[in-house]
N, C-alpha and C positions, 0 to 999 in steps of 0.2 A: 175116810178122806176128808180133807178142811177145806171148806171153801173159804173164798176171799167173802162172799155175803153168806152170812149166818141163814137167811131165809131158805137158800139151795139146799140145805142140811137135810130137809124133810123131802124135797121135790124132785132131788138129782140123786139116785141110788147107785150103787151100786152091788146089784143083785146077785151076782156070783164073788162077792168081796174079793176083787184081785187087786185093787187097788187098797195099800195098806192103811189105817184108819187117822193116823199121821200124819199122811201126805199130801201135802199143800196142791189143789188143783183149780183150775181155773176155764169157766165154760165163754164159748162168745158164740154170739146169736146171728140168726141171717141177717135183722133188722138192724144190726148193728151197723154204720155205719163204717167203721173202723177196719172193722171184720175182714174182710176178704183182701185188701190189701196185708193186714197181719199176715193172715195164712200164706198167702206168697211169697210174702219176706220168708217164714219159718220154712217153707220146704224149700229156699233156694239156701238158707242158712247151714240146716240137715243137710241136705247136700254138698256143701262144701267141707264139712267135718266125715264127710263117708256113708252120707246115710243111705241107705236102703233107696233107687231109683223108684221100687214100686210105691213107695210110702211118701215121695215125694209128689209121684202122679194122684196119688189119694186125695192129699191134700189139696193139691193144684185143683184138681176135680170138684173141692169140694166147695173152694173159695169161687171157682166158675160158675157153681150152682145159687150159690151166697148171689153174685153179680145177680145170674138171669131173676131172682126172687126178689133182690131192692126194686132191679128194674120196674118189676110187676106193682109190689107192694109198697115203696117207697121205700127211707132208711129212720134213721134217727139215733141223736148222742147217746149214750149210754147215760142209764140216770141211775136213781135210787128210788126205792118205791116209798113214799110219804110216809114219814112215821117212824122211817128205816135208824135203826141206832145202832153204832158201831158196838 
């Protein structure tokens, strides 16, 4: 799998390789500020294309957890880590 940051390549596995080593993937974090309004967007989006109700409830569920953890923890923009070279 290819991430968007090169650094993920070592950190974010995929241990049963079901995901093919080509394919462009992209991760976002609780702390993300961003984050949890995306995933809302995307499971009302999947849902309008036919997706899967339970897979939209996941989602929803997960961006509601994303929410109660800024709360706790705070948020912040999405950065690059120092150093970071495209």
């Amino acid at each position: 799998m290819i991430h968007a940051r090169e650094d993920y390549t070592e950190r974010i596995q995929d241990s049963k390789n079901l995901i093919p080593e080509d394919e462009p993937v992209f991760l976002l974090r609780g702390q993300d500020a961003l984050a949890p309004s995306l995933l809302l967007d995307w499971a009302s989006r999947m849902r309008s294309l036919g997706g899967d109700p339970a897979m939209a409830d996941l989602v929803r569920a997960q961006a509601n957890r994303m929410i109660i953890w800024q709360n706790t923890n705070g948020v912040k923009v999405p950065d690059l880590p120092k150093g970071f070279k495209q």
